[in-house]
PDB file of N, CA, C and O in Angstrom:
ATOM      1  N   UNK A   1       5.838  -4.392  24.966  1.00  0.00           N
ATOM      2  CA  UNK A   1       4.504  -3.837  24.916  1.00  0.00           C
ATOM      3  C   UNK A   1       3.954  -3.711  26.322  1.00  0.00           C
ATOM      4  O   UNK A   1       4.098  -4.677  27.072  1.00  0.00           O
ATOM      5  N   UNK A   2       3.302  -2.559  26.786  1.00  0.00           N
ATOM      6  CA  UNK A   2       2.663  -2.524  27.871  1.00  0.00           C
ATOM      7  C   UNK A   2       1.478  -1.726  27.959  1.00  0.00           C
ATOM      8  O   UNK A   2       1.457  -0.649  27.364  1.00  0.00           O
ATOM      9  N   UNK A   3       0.428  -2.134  28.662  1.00  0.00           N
ATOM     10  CA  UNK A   3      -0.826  -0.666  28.471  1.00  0.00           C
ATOM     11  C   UNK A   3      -0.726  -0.047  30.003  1.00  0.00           C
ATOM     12  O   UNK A   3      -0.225  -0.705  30.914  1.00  0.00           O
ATOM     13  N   UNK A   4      -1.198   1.139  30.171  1.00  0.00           N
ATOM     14  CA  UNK A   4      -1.133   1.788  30.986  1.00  0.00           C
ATOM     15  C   UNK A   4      -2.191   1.443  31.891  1.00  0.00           C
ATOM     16  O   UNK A   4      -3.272   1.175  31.367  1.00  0.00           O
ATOM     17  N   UNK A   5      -2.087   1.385  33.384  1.00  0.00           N
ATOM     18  CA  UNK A   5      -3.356   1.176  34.360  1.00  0.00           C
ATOM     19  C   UNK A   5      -4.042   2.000  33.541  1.00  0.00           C
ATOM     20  O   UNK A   5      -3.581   2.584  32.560  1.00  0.00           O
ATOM     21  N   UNK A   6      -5.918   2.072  34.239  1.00  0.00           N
ATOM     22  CA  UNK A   6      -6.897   2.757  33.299  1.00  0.00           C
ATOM     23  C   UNK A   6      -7.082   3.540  32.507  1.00  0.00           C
ATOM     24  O   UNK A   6      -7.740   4.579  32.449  1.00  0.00           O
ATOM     25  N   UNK A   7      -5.967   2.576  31.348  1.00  0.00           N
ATOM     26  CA  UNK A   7      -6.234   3.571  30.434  1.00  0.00           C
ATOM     27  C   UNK A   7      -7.505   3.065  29.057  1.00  0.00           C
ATOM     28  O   UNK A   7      -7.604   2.071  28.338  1.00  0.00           O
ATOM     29  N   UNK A   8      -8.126   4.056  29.179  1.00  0.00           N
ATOM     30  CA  UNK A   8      -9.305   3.227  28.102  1.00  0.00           C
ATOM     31  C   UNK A   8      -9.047   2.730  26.878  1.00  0.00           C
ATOM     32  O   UNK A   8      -8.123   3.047  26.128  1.00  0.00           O
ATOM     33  N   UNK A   9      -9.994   1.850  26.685  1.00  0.00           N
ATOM     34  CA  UNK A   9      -9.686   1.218  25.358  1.00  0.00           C
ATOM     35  C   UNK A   9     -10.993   2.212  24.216  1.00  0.00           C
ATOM     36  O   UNK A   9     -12.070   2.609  24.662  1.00  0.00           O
ATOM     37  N   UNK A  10     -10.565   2.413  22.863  1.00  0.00           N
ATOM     38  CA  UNK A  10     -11.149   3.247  22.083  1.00  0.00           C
ATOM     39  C   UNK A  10     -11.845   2.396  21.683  1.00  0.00           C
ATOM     40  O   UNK A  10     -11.249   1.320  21.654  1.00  0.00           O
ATOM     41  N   UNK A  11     -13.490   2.318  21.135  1.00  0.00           N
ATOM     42  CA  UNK A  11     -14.411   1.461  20.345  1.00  0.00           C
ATOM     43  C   UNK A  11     -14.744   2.383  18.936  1.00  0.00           C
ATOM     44  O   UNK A  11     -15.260   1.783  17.994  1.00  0.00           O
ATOM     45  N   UNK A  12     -14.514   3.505  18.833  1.00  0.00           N
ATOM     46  CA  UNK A  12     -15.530   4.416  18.469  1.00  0.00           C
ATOM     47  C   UNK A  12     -14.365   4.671  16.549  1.00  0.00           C
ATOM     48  O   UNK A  12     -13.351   4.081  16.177  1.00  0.00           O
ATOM     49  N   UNK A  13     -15.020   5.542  16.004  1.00  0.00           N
ATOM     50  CA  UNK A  13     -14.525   5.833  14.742  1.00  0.00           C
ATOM     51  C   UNK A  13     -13.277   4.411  13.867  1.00  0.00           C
ATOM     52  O   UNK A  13     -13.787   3.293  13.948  1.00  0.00           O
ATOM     53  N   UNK A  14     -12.430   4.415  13.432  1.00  0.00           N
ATOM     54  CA  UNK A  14     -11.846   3.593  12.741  1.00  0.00           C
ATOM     55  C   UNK A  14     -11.142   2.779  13.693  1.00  0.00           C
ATOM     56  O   UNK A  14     -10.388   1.910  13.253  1.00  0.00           O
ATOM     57  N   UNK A  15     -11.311   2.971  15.259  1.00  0.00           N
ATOM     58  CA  UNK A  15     -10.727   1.772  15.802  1.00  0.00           C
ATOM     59  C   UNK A  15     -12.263   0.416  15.876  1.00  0.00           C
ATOM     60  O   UNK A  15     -12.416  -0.648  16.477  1.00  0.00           O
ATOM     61  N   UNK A  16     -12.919   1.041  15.137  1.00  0.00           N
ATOM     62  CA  UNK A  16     -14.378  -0.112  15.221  1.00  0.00           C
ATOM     63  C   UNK A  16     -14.300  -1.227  13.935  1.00  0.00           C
ATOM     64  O   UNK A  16     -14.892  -2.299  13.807  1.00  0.00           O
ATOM     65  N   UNK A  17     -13.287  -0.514  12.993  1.00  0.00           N
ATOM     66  CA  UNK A  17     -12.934  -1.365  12.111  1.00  0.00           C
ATOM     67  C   UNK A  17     -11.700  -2.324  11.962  1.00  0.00           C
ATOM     68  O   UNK A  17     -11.551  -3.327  11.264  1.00  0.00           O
ATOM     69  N   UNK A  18     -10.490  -1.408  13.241  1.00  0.00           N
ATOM     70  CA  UNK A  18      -9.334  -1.830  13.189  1.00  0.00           C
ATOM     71  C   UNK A  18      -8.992  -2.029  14.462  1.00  0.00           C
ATOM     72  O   UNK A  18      -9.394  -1.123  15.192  1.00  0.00           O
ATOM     73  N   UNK A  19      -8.462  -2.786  14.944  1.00  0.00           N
ATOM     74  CA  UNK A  19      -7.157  -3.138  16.100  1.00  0.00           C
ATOM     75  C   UNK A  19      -6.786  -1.709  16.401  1.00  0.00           C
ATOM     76  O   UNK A  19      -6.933  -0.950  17.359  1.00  0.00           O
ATOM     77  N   UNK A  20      -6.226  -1.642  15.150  1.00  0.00           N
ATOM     78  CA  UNK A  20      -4.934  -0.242  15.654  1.00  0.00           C
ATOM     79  C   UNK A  20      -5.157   0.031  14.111  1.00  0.00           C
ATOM     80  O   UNK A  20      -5.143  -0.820  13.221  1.00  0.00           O
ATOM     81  N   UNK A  21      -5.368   1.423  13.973  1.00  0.00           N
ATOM     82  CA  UNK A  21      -5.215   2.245  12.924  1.00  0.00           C
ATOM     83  C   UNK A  21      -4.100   2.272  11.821  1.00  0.00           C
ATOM     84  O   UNK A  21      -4.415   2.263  10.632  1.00  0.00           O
ATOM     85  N   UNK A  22      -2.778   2.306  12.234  1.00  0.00           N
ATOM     86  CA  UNK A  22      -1.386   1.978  11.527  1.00  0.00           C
ATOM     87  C   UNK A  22      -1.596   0.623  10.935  1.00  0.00           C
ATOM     88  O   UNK A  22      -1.358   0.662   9.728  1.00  0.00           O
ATOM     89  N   UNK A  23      -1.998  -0.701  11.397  1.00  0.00           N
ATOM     90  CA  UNK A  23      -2.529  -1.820  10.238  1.00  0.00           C
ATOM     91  C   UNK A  23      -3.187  -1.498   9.242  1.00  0.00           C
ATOM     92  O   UNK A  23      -2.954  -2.051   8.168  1.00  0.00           O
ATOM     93  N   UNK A  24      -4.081  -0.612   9.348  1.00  0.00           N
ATOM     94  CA  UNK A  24      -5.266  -0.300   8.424  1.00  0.00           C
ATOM     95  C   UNK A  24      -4.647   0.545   7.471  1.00  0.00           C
ATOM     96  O   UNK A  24      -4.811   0.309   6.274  1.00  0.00           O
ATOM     97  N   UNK A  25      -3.695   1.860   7.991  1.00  0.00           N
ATOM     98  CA  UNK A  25      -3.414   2.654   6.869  1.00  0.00           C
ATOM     99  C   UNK A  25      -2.034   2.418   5.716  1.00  0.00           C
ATOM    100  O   UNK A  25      -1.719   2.924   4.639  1.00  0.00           O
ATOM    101  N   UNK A  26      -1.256   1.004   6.931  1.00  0.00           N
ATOM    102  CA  UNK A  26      -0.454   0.334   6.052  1.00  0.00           C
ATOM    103  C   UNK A  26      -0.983  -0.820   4.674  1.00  0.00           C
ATOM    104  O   UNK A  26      -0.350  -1.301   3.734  1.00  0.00           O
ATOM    105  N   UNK A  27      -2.104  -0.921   5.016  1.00  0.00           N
ATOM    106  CA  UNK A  27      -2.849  -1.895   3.867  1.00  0.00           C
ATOM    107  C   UNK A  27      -2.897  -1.369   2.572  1.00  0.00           C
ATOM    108  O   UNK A  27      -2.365  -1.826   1.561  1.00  0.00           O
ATOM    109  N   UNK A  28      -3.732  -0.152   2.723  1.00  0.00           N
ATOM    110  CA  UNK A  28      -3.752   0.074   1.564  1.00  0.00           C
ATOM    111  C   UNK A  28      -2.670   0.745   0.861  1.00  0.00           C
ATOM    112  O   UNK A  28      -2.880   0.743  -0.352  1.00  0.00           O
ATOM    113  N   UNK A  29      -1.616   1.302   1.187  1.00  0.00           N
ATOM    114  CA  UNK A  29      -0.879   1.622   0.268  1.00  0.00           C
ATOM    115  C   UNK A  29      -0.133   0.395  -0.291  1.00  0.00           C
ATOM    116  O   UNK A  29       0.177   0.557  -1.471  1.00  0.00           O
ATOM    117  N   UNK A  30       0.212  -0.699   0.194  1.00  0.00           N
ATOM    118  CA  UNK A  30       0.597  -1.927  -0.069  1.00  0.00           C
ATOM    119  C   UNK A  30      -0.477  -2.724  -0.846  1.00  0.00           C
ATOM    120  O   UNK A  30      -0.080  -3.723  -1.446  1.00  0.00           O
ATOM    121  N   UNK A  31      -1.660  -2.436  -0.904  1.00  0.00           N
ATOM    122  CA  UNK A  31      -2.582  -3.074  -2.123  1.00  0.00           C
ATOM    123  C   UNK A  31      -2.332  -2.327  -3.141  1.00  0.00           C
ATOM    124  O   UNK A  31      -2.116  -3.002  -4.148  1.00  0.00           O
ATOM    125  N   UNK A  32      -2.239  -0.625  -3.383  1.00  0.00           N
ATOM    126  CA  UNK A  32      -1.941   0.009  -4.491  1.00  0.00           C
ATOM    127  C   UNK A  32      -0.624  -0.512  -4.973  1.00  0.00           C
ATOM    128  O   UNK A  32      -0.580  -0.824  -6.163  1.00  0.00           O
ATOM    129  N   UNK A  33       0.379  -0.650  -4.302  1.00  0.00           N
ATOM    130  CA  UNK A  33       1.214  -0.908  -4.495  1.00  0.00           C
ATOM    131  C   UNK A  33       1.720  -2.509  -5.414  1.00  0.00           C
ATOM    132  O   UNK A  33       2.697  -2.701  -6.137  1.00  0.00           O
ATOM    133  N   UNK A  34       0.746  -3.328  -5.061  1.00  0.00           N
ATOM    134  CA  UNK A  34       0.775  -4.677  -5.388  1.00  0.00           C
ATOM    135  C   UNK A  34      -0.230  -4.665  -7.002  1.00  0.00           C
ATOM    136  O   UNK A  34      -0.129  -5.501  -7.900  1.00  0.00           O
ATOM    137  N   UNK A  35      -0.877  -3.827  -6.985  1.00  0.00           N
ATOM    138  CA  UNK A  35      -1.836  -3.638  -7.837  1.00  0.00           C
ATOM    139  C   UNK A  35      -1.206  -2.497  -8.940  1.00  0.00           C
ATOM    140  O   UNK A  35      -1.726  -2.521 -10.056  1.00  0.00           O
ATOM    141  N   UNK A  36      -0.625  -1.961  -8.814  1.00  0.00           N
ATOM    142  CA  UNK A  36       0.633  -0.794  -9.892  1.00  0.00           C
ATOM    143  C   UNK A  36       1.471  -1.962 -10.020  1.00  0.00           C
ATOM    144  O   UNK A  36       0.926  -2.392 -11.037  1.00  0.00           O
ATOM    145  N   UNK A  37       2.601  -3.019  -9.715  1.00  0.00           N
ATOM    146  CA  UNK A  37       3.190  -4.082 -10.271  1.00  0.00           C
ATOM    147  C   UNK A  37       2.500  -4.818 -11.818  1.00  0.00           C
ATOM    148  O   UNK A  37       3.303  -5.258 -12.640  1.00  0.00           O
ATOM    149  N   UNK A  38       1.039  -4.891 -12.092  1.00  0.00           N
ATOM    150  CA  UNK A  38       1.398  -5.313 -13.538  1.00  0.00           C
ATOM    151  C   UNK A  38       0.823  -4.880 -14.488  1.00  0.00           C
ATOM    152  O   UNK A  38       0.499  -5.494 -15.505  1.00  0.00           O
ATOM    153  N   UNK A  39       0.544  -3.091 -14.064  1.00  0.00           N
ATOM    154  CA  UNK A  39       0.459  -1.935 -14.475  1.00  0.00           C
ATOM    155  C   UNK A  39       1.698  -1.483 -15.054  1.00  0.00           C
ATOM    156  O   UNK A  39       1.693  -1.061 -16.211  1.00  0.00           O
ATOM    157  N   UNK A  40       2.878  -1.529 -14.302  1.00  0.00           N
ATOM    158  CA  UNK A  40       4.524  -0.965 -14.785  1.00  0.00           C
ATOM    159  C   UNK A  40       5.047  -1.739 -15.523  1.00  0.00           C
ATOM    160  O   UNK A  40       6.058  -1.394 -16.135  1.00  0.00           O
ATOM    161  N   UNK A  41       4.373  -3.307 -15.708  1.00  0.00           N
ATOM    162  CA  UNK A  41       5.382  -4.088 -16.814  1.00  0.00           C
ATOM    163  C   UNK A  41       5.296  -3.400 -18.127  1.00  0.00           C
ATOM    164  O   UNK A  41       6.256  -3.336 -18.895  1.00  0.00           O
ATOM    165  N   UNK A  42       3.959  -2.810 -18.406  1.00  0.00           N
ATOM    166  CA  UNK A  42       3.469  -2.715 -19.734  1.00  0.00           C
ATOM    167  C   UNK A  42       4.023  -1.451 -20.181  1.00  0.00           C
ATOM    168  O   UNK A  42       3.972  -1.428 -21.411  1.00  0.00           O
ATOM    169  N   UNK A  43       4.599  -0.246 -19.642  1.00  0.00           N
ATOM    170  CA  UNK A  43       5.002   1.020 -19.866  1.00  0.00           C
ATOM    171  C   UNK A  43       6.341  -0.067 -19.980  1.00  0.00           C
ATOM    172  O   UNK A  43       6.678  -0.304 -21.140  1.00  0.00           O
ATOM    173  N   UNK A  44       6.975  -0.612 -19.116  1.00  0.00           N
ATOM    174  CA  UNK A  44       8.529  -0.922 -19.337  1.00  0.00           C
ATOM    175  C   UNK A  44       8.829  -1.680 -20.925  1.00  0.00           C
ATOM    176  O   UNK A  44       9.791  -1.628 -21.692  1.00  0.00           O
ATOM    177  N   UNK A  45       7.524  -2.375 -20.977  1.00  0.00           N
ATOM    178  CA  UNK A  45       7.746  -3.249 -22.068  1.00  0.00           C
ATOM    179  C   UNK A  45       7.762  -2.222 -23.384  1.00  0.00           C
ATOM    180  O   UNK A  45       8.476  -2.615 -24.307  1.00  0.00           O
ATOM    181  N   UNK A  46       7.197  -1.194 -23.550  1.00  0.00           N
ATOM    182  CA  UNK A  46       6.785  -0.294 -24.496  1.00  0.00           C
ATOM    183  C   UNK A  46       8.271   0.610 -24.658  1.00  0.00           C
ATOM    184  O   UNK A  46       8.696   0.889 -25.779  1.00  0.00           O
ATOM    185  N   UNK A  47       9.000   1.027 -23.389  1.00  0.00           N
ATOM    186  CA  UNK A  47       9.764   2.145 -23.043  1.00  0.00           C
ATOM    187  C   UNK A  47      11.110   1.044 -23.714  1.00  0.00           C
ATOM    188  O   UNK A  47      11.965   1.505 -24.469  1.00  0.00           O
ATOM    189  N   UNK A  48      11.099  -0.261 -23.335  1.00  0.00           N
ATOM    190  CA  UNK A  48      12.102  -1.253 -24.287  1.00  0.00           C
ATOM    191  C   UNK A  48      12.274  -1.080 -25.724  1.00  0.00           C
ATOM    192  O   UNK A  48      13.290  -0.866 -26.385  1.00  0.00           O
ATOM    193  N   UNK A  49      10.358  -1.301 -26.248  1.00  0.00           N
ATOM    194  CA  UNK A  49      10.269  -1.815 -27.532  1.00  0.00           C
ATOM    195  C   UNK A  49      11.039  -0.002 -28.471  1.00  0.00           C
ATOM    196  O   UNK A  49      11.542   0.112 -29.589  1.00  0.00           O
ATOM    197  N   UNK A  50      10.753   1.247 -27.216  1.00  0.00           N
ATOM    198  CA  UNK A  50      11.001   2.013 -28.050  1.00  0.00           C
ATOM    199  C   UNK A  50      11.998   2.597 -28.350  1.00  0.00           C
ATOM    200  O   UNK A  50      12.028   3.473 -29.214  1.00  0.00           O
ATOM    201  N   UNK A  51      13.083   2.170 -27.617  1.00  0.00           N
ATOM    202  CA  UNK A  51      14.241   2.418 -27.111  1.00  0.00           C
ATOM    203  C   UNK A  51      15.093   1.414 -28.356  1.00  0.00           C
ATOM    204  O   UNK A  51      15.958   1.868 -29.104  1.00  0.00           O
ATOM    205  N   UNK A  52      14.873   0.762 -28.354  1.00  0.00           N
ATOM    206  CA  UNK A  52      15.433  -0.250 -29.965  1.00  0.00           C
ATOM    207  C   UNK A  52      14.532   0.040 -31.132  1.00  0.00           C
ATOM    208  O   UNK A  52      14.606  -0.569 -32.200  1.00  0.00           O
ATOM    209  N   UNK A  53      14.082   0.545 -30.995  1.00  0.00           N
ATOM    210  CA  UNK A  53      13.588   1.154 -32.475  1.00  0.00           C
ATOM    211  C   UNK A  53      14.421   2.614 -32.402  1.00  0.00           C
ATOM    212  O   UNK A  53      14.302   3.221 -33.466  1.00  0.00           O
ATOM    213  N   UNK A  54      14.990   3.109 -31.705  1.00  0.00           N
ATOM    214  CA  UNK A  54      16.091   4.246 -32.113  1.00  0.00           C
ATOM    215  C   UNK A  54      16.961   4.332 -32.101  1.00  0.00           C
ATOM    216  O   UNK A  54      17.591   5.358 -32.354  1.00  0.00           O
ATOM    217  N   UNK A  55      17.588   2.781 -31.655  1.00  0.00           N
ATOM    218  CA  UNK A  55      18.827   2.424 -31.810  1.00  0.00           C
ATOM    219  C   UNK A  55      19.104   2.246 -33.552  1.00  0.00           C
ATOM    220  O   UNK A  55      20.263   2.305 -33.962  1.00  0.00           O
ATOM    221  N   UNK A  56      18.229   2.079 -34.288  1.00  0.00           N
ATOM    222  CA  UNK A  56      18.279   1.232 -35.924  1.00  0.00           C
ATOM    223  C   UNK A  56      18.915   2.553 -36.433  1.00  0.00           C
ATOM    224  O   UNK A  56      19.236   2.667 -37.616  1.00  0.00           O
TER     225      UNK A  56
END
């Protein structure tokens, strides 16, 4: 890692919320992501139950 002699540091738009922007836009797809996990059990559990009912 290195910063460049004067090179400015940004305060302004989403670096006022973040360090660095790439933390921020990696979050949330990794909360959707964590948050669809026990959303997909319930289609799998259904896509099981229906899948042996056409086996009979």
């Amino acid at each position: 890692l290195f910063i460049l002699p004067n090179h400015p540091i940004i305060k302004s738009g989403l670096y006022k919320v973040t360090k660095h922007p790439n933390y921020f836009l990696n979050i949330i797809p990794e909360l959707i992501g964590v948050l669809l996990i026990p959303y997909a059990y319930f289609p799998f559990v259904r896509i099981k139950q229906e899948e042996k009912l056409m086996n009979i």
